[in-house]
Each structure stands twice: as structure tokens, then as C-alpha cells.
N, C-alpha and C positions, 0 to 999 in steps of 0.2 A: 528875167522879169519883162514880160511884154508891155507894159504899163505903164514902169518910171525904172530912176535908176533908184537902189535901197541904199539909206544912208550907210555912213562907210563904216560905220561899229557894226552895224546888219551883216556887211559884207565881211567885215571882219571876225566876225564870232562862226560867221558859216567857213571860213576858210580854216579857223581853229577846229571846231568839228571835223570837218573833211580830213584834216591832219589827223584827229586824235583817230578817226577811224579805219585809218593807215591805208587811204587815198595817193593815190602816185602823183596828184595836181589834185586844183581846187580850179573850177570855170564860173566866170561871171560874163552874161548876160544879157543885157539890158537896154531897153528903149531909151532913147538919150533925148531930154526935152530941151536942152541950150548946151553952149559953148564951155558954161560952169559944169553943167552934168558931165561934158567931156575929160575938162582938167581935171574934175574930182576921180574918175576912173583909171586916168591915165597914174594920177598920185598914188591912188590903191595898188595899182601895178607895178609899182616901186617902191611900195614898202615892201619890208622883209616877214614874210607871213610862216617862215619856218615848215614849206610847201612849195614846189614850184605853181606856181599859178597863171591862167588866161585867160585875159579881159578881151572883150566887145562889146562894142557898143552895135544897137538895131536902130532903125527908120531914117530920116533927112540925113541924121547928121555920122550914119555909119559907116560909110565910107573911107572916110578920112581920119573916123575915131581908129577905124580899123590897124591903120595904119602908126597911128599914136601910139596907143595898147602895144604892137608888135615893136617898134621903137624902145619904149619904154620895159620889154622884156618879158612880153606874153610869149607862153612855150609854146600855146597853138595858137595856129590862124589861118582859119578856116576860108577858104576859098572852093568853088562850086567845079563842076565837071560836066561839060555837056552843055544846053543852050540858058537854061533855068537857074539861077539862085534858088538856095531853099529855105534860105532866112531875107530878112528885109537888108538889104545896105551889102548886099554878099558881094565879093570881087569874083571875077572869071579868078579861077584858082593861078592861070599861067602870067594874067597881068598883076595879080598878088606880088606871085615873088617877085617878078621883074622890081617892081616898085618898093618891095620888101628890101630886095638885093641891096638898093642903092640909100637905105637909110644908116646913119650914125647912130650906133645906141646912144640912149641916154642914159645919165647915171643917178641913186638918190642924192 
């Protein structure tokens, strides 16, 4: 959603669909307007959705969401190739992992 992030039953009802339609993952998203829109996505990310599932967050604050989300046990994490992002908040794909490498997962 380029817009907002959708509350978390939105996101959760889309992640059960995506299961029921036998989806190999379910992907979220979303333009992040504060600090709460981050922790709410990163919480999403760690519930147990019966899916493997990956979150992102887009604009100011994706950088670092990015980073959370993968933490928190997003299966993909998108990073760019070449000089261009092609989403808002994108990492160069090689300082991705670098910084990816060196985090501790979290747990629910």
C-alpha cells in the first residue's frame, strides 16, 4: 500500500487468503507514517500466519523498517542492483545483507 500501512486484521485476513490459495509466502508493503506504524508491522512479522511471510515498510522511515521486518523474520528483503532503488527506502542490495548479516533475530 503506497498510502498507509492497513490495519493488522487487513493484513491478517490477506495473509489467510494468500494461504488458503496455496501461496508459498504472503508480502506486505506499505508506506510507514510513524514509529507505531513501524512496530505494528514489525509485530505482524512475528506473528505466526500459518505462511511464511515479508514485510516492508516504504518512504522516511523504510530504511530501518527494513531492517526490523528482516530481524523480526521476513523471508524476503529486497534490496536493488545497479545505481537506482526501485521502491522508496530500498537498500543497495550488497549493504542489505551486510547489515542484515550482523543482526540477531528476534523472537515472538
Amino acid at each position: 500500500d503506497f498510502e498507509k500501512l492497513p490495519d493488522t486484521a487487513v493484513l491478517a485476513e490477506a495473509a489467510v487468503r494468500a494461504r488458503e490459495a496455496g501461496a508459498a509466502a504472503f508480502k506486505a508493503a506499505a508506506k510507514l507514517a510513524s514509529p507505531a506504524d513501524m512496530a505494528r508491522l514489525a509485530e505482524f512479522q512475528l506473528m505466526d500466519h500459518g505462511i511464511p511471510v515479508s514485510t516492508m515498510g516504504m518512504g522516511p522511515l523504510a530504511p530501518v523498517s527494513r531492517l526490523l521486518c528482516a530481524q523480526s523474520g521476513s523471508v524476503l528483503n529486497y534490496g536493488y542492483l545497479g545505481a537506482t532503488a526501485t521502491a522508496p527506502g530500498q537498500w543497495d542490495s550488497t549493504l542489505l545483507k551486510n547489515a542484515i548479516s550482523r543482526l540477531t533475530p528476534l523472537q515472538p
